[in-house]
N, C-alpha and C positions, 0 to 999 in steps of 0.2 A: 862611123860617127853619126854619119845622117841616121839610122835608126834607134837612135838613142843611146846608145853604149859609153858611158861618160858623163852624159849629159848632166847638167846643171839640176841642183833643187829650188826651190822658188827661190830660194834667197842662198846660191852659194856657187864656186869656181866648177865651172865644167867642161868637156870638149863642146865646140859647136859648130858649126860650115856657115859663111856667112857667102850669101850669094848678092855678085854687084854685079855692075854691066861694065866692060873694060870701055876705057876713056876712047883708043883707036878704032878696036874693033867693033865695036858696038853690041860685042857678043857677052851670053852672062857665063861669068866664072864662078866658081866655087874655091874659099880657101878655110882650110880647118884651123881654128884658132881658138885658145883656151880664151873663155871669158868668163864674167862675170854677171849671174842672174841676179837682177832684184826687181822679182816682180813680172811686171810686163816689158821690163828693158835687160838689154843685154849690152854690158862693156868692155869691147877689146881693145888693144894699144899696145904699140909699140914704137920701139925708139929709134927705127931706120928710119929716118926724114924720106928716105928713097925706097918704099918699098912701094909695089906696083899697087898692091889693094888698098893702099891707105889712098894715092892718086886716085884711084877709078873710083872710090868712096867720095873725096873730095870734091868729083866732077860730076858726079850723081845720085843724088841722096836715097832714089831708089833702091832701098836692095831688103833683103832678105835673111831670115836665120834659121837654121835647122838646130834643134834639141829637143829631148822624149819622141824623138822619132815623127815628127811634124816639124812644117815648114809655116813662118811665121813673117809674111807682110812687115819689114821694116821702112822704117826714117833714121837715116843715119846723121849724127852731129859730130863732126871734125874737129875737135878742140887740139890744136899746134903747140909744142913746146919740147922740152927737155924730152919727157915723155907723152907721146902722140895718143890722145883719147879719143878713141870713138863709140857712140853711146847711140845703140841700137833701139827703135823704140815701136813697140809694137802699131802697126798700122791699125787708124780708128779707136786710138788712144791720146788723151791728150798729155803735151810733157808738161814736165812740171817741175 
């Protein structure tokens, strides 16, 4: 997936790797997640309240996205609920 195979169109659903730093270990992980491109942001989510990368996303906004075979400087934003949003935003961009 990291070399592109999947990956998203500017504006559509594709595989991606999103890389964070784990909350304990302080090391960075890589997990593959179908997201959502639009643009210079990418949105993935899901509905386990307890899954380990939405945690290590929550505790450091730090992280990263691979799609088209490049790695892309993220800010990640945590929105909580039914279904758990996270909105990847490319670094030296501003949200909007």
């Amino acid at each position: 997936m990291k070399a592109g195979l999947g990956s998203p169109l500017p504006l559509g659903l594709g595989a991606v790797v999103m890389e964070a730093t784990g909350r304990v270990s302080g090391e960075r992980r890589e997990v593959p997640l179908l997201g959502l491109r639009l643009g210079d942001k990418v949105v993935v989510s899901t509905v386990r309240e307890e899954s380990q990368w939405l945690k290590n996303v929550a505790a450091n906004d730090e992280t990263a996205v691979w799609y088209c075979g490049r790695r892309h400087d993220t800010t990640a934003a945590v929105r909580r609920g039914p279904l758990n949003i996270v909105t990847l935003t490319q670094s030296g961009t501003k949200a909007g």
